[in-house]
Backbone as JSON Lines, residues from 0, in Angstrom:
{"i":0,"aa":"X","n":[-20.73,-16.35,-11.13],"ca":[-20.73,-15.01,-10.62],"c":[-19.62,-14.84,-9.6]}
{"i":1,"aa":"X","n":[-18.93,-13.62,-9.65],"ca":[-17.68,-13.33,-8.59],"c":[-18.4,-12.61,-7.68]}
{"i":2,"aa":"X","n":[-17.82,-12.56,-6.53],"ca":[-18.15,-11.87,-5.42],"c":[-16.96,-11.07,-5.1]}
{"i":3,"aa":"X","n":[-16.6,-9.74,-4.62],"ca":[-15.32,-9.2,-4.65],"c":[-15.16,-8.2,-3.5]}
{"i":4,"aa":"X","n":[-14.52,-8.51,-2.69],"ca":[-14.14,-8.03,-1.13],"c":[-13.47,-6.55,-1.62]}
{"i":5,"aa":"X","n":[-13.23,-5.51,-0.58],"ca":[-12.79,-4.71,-0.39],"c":[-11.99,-4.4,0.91]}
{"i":6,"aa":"X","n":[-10.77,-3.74,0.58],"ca":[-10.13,-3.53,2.42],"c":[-9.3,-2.2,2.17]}
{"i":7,"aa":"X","n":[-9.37,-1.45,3.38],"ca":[-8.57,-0.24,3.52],"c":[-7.77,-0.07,3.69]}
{"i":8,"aa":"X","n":[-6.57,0.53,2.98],"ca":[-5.12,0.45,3.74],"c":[-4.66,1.75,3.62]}
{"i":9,"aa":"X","n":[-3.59,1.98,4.6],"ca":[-2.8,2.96,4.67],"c":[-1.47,2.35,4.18]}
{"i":10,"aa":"X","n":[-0.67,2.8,3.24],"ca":[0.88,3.17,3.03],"c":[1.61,4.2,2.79]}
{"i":11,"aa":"X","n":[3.14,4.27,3.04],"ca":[3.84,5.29,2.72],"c":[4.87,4.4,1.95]}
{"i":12,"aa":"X","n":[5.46,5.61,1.24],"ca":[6.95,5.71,0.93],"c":[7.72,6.69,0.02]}
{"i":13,"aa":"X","n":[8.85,6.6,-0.69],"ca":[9.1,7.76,-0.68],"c":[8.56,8.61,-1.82]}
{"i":14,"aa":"X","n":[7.61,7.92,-2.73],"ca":[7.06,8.44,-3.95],"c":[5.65,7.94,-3.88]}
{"i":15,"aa":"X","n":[4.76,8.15,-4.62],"ca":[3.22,8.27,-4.75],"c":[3.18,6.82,-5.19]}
{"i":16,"aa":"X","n":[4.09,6.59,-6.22],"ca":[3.96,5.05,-6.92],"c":[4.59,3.8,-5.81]}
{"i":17,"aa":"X","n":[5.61,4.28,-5.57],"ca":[5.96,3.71,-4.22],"c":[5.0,2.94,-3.2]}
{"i":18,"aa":"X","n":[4.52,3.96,-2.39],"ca":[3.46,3.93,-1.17],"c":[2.45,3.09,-2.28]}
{"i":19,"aa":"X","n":[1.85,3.18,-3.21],"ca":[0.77,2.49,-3.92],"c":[1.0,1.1,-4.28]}
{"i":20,"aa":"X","n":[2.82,0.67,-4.57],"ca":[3.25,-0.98,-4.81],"c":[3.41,-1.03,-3.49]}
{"i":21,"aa":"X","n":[3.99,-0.51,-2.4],"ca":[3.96,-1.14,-0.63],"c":[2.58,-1.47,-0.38]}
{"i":22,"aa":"X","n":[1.46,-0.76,-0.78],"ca":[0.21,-1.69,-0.35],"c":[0.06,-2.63,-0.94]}
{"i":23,"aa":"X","n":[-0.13,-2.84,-2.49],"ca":[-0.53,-3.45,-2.66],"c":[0.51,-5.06,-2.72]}
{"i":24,"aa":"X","n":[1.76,-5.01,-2.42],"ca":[2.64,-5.44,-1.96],"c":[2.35,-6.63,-0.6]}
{"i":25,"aa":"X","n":[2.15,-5.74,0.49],"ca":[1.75,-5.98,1.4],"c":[0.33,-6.98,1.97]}
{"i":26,"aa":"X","n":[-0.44,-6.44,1.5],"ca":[-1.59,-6.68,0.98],"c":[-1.94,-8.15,0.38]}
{"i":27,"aa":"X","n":[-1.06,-8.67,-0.59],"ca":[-1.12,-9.52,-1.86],"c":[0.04,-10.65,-0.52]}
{"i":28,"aa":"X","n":[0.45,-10.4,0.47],"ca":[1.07,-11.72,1.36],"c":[-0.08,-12.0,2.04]}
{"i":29,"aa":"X","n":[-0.88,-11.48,2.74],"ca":[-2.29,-12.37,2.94],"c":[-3.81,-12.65,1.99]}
{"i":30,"aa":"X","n":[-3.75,-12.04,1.15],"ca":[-4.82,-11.87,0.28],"c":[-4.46,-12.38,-1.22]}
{"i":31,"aa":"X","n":[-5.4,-13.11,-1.86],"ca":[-5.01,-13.42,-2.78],"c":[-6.09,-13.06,-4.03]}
{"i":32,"aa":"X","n":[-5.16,-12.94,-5.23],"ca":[-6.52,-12.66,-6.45],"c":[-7.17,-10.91,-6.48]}
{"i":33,"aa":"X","n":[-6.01,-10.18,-5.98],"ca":[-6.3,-8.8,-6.26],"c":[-6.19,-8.2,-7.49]}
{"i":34,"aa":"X","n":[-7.28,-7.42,-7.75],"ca":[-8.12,-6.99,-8.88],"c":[-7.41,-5.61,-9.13]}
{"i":35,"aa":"X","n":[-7.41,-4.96,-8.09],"ca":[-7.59,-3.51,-7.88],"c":[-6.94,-2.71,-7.0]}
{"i":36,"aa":"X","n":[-6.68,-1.03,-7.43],"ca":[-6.27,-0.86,-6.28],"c":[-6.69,1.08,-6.27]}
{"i":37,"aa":"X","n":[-7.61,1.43,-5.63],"ca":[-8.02,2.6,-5.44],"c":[-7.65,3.49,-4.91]}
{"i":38,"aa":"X","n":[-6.83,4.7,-5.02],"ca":[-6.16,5.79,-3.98],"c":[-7.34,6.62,-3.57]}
{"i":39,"aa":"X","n":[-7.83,6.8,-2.62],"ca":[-8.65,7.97,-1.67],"c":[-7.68,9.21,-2.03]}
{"i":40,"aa":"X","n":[-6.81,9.74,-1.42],"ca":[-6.27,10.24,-0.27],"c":[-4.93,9.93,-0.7]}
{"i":41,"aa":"X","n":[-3.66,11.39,-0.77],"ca":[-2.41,11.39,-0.98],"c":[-1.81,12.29,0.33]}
{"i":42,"aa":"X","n":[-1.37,11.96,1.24],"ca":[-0.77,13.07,1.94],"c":[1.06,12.97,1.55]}
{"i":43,"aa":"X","n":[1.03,14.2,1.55],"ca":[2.97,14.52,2.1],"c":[3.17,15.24,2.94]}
{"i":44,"aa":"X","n":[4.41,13.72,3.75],"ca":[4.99,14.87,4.93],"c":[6.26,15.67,4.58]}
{"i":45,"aa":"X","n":[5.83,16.74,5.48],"ca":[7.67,17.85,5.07],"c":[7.97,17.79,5.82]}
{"i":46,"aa":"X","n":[9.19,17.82,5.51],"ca":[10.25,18.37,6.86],"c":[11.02,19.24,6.47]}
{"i":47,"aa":"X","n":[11.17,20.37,6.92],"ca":[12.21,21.51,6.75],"c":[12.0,22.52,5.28]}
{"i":48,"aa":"X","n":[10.66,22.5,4.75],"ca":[10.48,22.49,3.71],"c":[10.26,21.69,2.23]}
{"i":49,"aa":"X","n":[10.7,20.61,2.42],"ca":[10.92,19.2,1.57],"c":[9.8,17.92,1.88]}
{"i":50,"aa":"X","n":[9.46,17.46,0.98],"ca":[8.97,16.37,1.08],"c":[9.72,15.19,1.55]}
{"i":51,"aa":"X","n":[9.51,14.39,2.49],"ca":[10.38,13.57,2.69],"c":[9.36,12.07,2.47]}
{"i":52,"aa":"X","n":[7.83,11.99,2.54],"ca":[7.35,10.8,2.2],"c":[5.86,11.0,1.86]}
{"i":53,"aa":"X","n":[5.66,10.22,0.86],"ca":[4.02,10.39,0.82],"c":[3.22,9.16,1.54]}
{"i":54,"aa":"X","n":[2.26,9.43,1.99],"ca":[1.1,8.44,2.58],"c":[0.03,8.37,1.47]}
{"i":55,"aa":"X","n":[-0.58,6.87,1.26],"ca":[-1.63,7.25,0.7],"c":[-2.66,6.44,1.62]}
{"i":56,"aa":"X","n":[-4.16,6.97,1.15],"ca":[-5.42,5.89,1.78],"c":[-5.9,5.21,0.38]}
{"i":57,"aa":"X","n":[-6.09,3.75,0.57],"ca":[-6.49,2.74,-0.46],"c":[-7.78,2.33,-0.52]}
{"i":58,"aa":"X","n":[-8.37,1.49,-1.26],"ca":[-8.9,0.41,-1.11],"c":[-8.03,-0.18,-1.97]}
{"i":59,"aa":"X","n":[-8.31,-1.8,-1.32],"ca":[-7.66,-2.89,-2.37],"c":[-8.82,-3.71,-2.86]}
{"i":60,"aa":"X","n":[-9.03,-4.34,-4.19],"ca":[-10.27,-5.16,-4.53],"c":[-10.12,-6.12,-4.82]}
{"i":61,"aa":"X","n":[-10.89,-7.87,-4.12],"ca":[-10.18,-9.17,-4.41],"c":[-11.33,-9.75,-4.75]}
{"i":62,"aa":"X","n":[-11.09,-10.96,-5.9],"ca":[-11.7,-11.31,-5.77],"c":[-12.07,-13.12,-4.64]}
{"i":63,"aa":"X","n":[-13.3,-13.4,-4.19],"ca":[-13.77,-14.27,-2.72],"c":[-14.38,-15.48,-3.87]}
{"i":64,"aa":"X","n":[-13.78,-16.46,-3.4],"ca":[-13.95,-17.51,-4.05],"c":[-14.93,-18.57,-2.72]}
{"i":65,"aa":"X","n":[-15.77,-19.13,-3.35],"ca":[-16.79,-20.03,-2.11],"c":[-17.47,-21.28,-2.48]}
């Protein structure tokens, strides 16, 4: 039987797919054996009218070996 952790992250960058490989990117240098990766939550910031970056909120899903 697996047991399988969950953790929250925030990323940006300059596209939706982007910000979604920076987490899980990020993420995958301390954590190992990720499953998953869940978007909450897309924000974009503007500036001047324009999008200049999206944020997203995650979960990431691993699996815990014991």
């Amino acid at each position: 039987m697996s047991i399988v952790k969950v953790i929250e992250v925030i990323s940006e960058g300059k596209t939706i797919e982007e910000a979604i490989h920076s987490a899980v990117h990020e993420a995958s240098k301390t954590v190992k054996e990720i499953k998953q990766v869940d978007v909450d939550h897309i924000h974009a910031k503007v500036e001047n009218g324009h999008i200049t970056k999206f944020r997203i909120d995650a979960r990431i899903s691993f699996v815990i070996h014991h």
